[in-house]
N, C-alpha and C positions, 0 to 999 in steps of 0.2 A: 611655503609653510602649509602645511595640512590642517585640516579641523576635523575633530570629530565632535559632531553633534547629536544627540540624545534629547532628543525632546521628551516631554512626562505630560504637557498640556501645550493647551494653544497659547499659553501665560507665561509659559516656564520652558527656559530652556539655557543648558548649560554648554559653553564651547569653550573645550581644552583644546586650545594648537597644538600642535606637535612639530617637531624637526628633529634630523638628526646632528650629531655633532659628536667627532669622532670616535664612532660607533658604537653611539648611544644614543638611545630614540628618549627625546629630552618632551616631557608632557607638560605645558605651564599650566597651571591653578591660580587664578586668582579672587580677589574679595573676602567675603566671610566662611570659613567652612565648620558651618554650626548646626542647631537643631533641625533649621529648617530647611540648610541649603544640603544635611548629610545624606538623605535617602537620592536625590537628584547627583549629588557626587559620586555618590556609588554605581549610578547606573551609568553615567560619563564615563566610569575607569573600565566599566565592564568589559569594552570591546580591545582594551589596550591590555587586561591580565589575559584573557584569550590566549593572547601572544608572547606571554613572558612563561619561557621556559627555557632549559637547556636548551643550547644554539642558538638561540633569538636573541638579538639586540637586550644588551641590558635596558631596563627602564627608571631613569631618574626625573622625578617628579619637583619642578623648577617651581620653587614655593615662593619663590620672592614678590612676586605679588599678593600673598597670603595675608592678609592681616589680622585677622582672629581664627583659632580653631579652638572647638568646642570636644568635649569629650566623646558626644555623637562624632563627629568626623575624626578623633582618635580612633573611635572602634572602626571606621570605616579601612584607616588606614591601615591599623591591624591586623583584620581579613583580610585584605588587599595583598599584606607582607606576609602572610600564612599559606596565602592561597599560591604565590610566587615560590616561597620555601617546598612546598608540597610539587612543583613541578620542576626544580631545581634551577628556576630563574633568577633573574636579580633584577629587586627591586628598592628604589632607594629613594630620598629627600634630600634639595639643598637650595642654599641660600635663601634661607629662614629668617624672617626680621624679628627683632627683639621680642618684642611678644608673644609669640608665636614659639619662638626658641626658648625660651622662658617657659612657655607651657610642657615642652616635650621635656626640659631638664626635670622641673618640679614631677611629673608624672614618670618620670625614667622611661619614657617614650623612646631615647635616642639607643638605650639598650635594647630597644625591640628589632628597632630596624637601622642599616646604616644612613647617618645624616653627616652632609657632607657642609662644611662652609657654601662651598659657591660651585658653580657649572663648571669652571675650568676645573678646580680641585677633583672634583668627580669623575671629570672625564678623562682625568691623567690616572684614577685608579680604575675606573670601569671600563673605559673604552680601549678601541685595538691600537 
């Protein structure tokens, strides 16, 4: 399993693992993804939208450790799926816990970007 590390201070630092799983570069997130932790999330995904574009591995972001997101980390995600749309990659969210899911339905977040149940679900419609 890989990590990609972004530090912002000697305080603060965010590591999203990565793996792939059939042929789909699977990024976990986990804890709160809210006001404070949104500008450091953004800079974490930075080096993985890089890479999401036509021909490149789709990118499903494995939310299941997530347990609150805040509207700061909606917008984060937003760009994120804008910036993927504009390079003709795919990018996407799954296995969402209640809360969380609950936030994306109320906000019609799931109309933004595709949200899958769980890893395997995703990886039977994104992967080779």
């Amino acid at each position: 399993m890989a990590y990609l590390k972004f530090e912002l201070s000697a305080f603060s630092l965010m590591n999203l693992p990565t793996r792939e799983q059939s042929g789909v570069l699977i990024v976990s997130v986990s804890g709160r993804v809210d006001h404070l932790a949104s500008e450091e999330f953004s800079l974490a995904i930075e080096p993985i939208l890089q890479n999401c574009r036509q021909g490149a591995l789709p990118v499903l972001l494995d939310f299941s450790g997530v347990e609150y997101i805040s509207s700061a980390g909606l917008r984060v995600l937003m760009l994120a799926s804008r910036r993927a749309k504009a390079e003709r990659g795919v990018f996407a969210v799954a296995a969402l816990q209640p809360l969380v899911q609950e936030v994306f339905a109320i906000s019609r977040f799931n109309l933004i970007m595709p949200c899958y149940v769980s890893i395997e679900a995703a990886c039977k419609v994104l992967g080779s």
